[in-house]
C-alpha positions as CSV (number, residue, x, y, z in Angstrom):
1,X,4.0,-39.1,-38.9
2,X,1.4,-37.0,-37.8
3,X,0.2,-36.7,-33.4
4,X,-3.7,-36.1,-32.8
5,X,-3.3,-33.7,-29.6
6,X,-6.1,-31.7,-28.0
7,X,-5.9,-28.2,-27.8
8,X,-6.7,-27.9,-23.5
9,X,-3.8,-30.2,-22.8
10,X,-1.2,-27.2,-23.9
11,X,-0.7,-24.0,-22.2
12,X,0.2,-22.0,-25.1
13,X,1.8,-21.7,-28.9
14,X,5.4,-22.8,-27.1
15,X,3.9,-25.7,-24.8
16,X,2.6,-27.6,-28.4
17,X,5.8,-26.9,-30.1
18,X,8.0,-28.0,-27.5
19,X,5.6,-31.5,-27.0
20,X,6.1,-32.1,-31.0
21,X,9.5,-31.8,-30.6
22,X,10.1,-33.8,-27.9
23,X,7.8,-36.4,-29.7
24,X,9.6,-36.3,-32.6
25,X,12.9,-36.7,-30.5
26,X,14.7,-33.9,-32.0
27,X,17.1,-31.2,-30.3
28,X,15.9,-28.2,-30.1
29,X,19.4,-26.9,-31.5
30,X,18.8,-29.0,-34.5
31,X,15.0,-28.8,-35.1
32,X,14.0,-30.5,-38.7
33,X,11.7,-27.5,-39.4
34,X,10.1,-28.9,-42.5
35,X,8.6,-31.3,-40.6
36,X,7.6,-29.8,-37.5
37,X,5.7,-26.7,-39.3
38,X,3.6,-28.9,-41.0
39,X,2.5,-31.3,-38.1
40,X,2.0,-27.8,-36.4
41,X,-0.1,-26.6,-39.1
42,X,-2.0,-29.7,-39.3
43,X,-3.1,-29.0,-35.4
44,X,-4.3,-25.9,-36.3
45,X,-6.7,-27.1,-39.1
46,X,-8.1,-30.0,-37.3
47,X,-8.8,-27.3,-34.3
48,X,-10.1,-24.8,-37.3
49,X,-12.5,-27.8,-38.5
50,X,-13.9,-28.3,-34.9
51,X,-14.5,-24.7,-34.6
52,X,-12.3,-24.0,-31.9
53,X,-11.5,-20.4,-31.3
54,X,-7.6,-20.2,-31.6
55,X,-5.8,-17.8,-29.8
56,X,-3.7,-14.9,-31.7
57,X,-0.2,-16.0,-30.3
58,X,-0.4,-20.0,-31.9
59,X,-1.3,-17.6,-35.2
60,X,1.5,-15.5,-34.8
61,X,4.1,-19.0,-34.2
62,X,2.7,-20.0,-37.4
63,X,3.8,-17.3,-38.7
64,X,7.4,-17.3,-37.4
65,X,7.5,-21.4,-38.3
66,X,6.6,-20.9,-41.7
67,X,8.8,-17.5,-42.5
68,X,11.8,-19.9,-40.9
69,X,10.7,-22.6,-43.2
70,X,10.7,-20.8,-46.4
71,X,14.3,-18.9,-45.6
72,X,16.0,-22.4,-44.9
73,X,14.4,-23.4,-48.7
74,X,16.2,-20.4,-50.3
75,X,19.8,-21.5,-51.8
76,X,23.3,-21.0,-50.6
77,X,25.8,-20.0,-53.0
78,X,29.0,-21.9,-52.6
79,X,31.1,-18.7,-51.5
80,X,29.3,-19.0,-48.3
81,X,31.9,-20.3,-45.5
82,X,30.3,-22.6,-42.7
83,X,30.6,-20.3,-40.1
84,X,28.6,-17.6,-41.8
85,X,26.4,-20.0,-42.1
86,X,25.5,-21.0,-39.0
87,X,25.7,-17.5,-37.7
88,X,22.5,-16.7,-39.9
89,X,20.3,-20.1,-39.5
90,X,17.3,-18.8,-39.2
91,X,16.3,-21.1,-36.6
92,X,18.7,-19.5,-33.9
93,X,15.7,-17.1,-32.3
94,X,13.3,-19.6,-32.5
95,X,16.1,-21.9,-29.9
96,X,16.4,-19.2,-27.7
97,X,12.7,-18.3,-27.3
98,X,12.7,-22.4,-26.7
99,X,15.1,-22.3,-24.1
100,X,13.7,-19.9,-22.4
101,X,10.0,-21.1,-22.4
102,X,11.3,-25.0,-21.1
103,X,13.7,-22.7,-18.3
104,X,10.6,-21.0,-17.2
105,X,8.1,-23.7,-17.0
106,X,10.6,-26.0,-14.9
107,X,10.3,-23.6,-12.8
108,X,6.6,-23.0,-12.4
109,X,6.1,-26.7,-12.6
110,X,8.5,-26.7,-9.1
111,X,6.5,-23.7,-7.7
112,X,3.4,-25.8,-8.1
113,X,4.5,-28.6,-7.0
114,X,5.7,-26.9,-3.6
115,X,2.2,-25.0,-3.3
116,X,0.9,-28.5,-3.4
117,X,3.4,-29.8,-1.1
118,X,2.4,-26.9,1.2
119,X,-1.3,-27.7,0.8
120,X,-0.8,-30.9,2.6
121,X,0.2,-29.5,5.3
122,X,-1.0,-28.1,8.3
123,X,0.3,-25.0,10.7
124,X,-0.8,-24.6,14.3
125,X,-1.4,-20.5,14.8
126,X,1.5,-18.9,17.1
127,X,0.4,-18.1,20.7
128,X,1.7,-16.0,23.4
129,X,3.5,-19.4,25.6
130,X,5.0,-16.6,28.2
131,X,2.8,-17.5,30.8
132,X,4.4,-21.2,30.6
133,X,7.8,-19.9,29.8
134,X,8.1,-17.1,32.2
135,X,9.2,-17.3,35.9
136,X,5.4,-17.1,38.0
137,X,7.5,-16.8,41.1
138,X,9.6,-14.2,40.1
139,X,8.5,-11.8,42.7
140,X,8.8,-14.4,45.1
141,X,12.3,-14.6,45.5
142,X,12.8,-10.5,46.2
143,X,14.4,-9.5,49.0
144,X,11.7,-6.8,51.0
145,X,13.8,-4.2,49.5
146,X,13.6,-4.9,45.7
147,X,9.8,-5.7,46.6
148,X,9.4,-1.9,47.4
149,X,11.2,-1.2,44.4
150,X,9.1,-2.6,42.1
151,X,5.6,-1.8,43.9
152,X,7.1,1.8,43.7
153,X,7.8,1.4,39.4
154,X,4.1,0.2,39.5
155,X,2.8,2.8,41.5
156,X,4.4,5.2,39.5
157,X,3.4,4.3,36.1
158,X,-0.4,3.9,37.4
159,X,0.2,7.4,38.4
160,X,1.6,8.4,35.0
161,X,-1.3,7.1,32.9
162,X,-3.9,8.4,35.0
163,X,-2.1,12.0,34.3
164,X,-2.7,10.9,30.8
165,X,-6.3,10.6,30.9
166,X,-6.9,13.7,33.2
167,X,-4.4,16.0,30.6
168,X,-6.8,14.3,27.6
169,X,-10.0,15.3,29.5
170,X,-8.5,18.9,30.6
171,X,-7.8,19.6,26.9
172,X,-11.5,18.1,25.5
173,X,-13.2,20.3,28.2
174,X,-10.9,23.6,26.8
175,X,-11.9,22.6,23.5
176,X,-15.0,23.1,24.1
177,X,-15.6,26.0,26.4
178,X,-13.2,28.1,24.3
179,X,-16.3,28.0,21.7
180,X,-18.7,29.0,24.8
181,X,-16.6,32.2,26.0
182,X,-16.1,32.9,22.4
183,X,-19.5,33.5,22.4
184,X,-19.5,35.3,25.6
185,X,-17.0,37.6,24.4
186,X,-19.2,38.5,20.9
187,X,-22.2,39.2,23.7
188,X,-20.5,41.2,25.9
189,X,-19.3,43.8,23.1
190,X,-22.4,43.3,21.4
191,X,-24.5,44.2,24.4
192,X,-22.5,46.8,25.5
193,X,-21.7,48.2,22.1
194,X,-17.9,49.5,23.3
195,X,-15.4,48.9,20.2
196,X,-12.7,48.2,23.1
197,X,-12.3,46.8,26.7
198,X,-10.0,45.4,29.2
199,X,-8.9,41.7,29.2
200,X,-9.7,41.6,32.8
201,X,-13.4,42.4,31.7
202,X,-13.5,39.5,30.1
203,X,-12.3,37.3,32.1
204,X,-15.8,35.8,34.4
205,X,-13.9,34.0,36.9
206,X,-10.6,36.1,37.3
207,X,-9.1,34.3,40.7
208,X,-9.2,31.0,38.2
209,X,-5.9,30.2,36.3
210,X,-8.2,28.2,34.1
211,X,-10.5,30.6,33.3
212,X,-7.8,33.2,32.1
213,X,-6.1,30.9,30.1
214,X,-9.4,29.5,27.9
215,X,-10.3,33.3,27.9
216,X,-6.9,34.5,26.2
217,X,-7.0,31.6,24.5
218,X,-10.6,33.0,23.1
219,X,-9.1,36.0,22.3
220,X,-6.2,34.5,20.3
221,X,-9.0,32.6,17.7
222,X,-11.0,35.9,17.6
223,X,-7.9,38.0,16.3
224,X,-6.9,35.2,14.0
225,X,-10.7,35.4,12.4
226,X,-9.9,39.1,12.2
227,X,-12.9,39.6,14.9
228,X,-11.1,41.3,17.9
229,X,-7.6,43.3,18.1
230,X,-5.5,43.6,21.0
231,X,-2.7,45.9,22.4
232,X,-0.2,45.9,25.0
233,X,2.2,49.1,25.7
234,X,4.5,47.3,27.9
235,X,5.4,43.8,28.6
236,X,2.8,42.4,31.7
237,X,1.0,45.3,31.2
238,X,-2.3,46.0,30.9
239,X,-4.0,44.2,27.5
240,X,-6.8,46.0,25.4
241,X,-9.1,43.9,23.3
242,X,-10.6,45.9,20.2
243,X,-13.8,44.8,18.7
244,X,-12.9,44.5,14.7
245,X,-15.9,44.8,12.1
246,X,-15.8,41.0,11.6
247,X,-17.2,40.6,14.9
248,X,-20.1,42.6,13.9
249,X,-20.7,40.9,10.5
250,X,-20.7,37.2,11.7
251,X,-22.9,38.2,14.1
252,X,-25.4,40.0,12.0
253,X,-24.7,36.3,10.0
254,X,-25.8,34.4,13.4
255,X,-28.6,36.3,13.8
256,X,-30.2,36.0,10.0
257,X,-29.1,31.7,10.3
């Protein structure tokens, strides 16, 4: 008994085999091999004489069917006991990679079948409900005291966020006068030509806290690109800035950009 099948209704080598077995209403523990490698075979020529491109892994089954086939043809010798027997049918992989393969696709076929299930049904988006859930009144029932309380948390954290900003503008306008009196300083030795000087005689605006820092901080850039020196004999005292020759040579760059 032969079954004309098309080759887009199967998934795969395992799906056809399984269908011809189930077809045939045999247990996959006791498949009649004989019979299922040749109506296996006979799909593959009838999809070989429609010029079907088959894919390597229904080759490779064939393969495996017809290697089972021809060991279960080979004869027993009577000294074999049953049990050794069936310990070495040959069909005993070929169950298990069954088993698996019908395990497996029971599953997908469920996983499908919920993605559809899911498909057919619709989800509203989450929103913020607070402003139903919440109490609008809450400040309502405070007492004059609590009132003052929490005008005085609000007040405070409007006052901490606007030190925020201020502390982020402070350090963007550092940022970038550091690179102006960085240039100031390579003038002023540059004019002058001394190879030293006193901090103070670089500092422009010297009653301004400010100004000292971004100047020091100047300084502090300028040493670490090996473009000034600076010494201090005694702790608060007096600080000498040394002009180093990579002042000189960036710039003589400067000047030739």
């Amino acid at each position: 008994m032969t079954y004309r099948v098309r080759l887009n209704v199967f998934e795969g080598p395992f799906d056809l085999l399984v269908y011809l077995i189930e077809r045939a209403e045999m247990s996959i523990y006791d498949i009649k091999i004989s019979e299922i490698t040749s109506q296996y075979m006979e799909y593959l020529e009838e999809m070989r004489s429609e010029d079907v491109a088959l894919s390597a892994e229904f080759m490779v089954l064939a393969a495996e069917l017809l290697q089972i086939k021809s060991r279960m043809l080979l004869p027993r010798t009577d000294a074999e006991s049953t049990d050794a027997a069936v310990k070495e049918d040959p069909r005993t992989e070929l169950v298990e990679k069954l088993r698996e393969y019908k395990k497996y696709k029971a599953v997908s076929e469920m996983l499908e079948a919920a993605g559809e299930e899911a498909r057919c049904c619709l989800e509203k988006p989450q929103e913020d409900l607070a402003e139903y859930t919440g109490d609008p009144d809450e400040y309502l029932s405070l007492d004059i005291e609590e009132f003052r309380k929490a005008f005085s948390a609000f007040l405070r954290r409007k006052k901490k966020l606007e030190e925020i900003r201020a502390h982020h503008r402070r350090s963007e306008k550092q940022r970038l006068t550091t690179e102006v009196r960085m240039g100031d300083i390579r003038d002023y030795f540059r004019g002058s030509r001394q190879e030293e000087a006193d901090f103070r005689d670089l500092v422009k605006e010297r009653e301004s806290r400010y100004d000292i820092s971004v100047t020091f901080s100047s300084v502090l850039e300028m040493m670490k690109s090996q473009e000034l020196d600076a010494e201090q004999e005694r702790i608060f005292g007096d600080i000498t800035v040394k002009a180093q020759k990579g002042l000189y040579e960036k710039t003589e760059n400067q000047v030739g950009d």
